[in-house]
C-alpha positions in Angstrom: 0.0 0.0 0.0 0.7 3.6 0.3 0.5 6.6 -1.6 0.0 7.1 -5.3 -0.2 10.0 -7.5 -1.0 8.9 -11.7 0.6 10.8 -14.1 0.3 10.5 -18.2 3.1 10.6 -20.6 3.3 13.3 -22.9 5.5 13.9 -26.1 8.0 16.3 -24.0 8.9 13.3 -21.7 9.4 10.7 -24.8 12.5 10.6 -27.0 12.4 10.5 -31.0 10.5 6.4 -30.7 7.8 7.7 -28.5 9.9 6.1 -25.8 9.6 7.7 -22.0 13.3 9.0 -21.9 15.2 7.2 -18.5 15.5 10.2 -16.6 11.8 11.7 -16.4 11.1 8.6 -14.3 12.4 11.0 -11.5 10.5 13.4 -12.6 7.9 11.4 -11.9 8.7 10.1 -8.9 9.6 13.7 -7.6 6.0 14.5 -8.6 5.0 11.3 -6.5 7.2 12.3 -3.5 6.0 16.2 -3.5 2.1 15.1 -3.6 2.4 13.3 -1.0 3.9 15.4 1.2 1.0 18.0 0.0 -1.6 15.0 1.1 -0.3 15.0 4.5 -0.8 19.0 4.4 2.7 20.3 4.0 3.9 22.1 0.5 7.0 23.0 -1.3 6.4 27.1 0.0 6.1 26.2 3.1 9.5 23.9 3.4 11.6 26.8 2.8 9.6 29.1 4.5 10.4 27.1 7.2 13.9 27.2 7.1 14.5 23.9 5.5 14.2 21.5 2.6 14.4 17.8 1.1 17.2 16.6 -1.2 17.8 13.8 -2.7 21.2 12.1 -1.0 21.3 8.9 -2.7 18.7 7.0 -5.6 18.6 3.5 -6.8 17.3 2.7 -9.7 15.9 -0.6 -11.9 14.2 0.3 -15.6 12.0 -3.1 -16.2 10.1 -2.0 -19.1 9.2 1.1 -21.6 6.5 3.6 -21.0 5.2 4.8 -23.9 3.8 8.4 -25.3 0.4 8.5 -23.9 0.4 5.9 -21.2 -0.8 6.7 -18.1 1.3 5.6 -14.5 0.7 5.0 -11.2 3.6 6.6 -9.2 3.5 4.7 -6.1 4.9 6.0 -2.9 5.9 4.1 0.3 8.5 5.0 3.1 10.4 2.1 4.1 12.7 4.6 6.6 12.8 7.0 9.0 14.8 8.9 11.2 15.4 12.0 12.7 17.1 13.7 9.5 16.2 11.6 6.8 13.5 9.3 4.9 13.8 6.6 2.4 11.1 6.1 -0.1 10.6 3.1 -2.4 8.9 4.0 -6.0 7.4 2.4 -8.4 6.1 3.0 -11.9 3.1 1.0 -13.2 1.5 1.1 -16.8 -2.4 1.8 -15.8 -3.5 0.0 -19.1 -1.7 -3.7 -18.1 -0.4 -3.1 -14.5 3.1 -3.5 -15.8 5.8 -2.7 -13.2 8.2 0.0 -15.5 10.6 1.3 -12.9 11.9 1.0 -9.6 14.0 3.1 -6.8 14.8 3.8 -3.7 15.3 7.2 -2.9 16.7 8.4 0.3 16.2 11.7 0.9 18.0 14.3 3.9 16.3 17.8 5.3 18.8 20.1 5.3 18.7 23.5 6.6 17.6 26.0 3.5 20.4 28.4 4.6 23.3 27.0 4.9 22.9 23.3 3.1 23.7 21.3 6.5 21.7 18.3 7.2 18.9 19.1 10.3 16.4 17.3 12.0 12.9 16.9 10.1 10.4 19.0 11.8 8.3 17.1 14.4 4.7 18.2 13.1 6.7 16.8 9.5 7.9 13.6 11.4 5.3 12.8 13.0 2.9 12.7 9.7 5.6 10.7 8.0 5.4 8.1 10.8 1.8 8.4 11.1 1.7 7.7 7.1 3.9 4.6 8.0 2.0 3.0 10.5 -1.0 3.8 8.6 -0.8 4.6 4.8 -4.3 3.2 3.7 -6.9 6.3 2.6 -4.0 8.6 2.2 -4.7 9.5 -1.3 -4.6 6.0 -3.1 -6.0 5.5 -6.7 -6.0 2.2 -8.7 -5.7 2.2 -12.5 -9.3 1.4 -14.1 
């Protein structure tokens, strides 16, 4: 389970083939990661408002199979970590029209403070909504492919 946030594949995110070009995968997943944190009630304005901000520290990823120009996806979000200064997500890509798994990752991502850079503790009302999400990510926001 968890969170998911369906996206469609337009001609700017394909290559010559019609082919979903490798990299806008983490667009997509960015776009996953980011509506999430809006679901639990937190923006992007409001981060550095705040004094602080995600990045992405490290990113594993598997490509399994093409999207297509067109296709729609289901950009699932889970978070499989948690600690006081960092999160890591697990993504995945899947083709709404045949429930194909397209791409993978892991993604572990560090608040750091939007001054200086330096890694700092994730906000508690922030934590605390990421841990609630964990122990309970059903009604967040999910959506199946029809």
């Amino acid at each position: 389970m968890g969170f998911t946030h369906r996206v469609r594949c337009y001609i700017e995110d394909t290559d010559m083939g019609g082919i979903v070009y490798y990299v806008n995968y983490l667009k997509f997943f960015e776009r996953g990661r980011t509506e999430l944190l809006r679901s639990l009630g937190f923006e992007q304005r409001h981060l550095q408002a705040s004094g602080f901000l995600f990045v992405v520290h490290s990113l594993e990823c598997q490509y399994t199979k093409p999207a297509q120009l067109d296709d729609e996806l289901d950009i699932q979000v889970t978070i499989t970590t948690l600690s006081r200064t960092s999160l890591t997500f697990e993504q995945r890509a899947i083709r709404c029209a045949d429930g194909e798994l397209l791409c993978s990752a892991k993604v572990r991502v560090a608040c750091v403070d939007y001054g200086d850079k330096r890694p700092c503790r994730i906000p508690s009302d922030i934590h605390t909504a990421f841990n609630n999400f964990i122990n309970n990510p059903v009604g967040i926001a999910d959506v199946e492919c029809v």
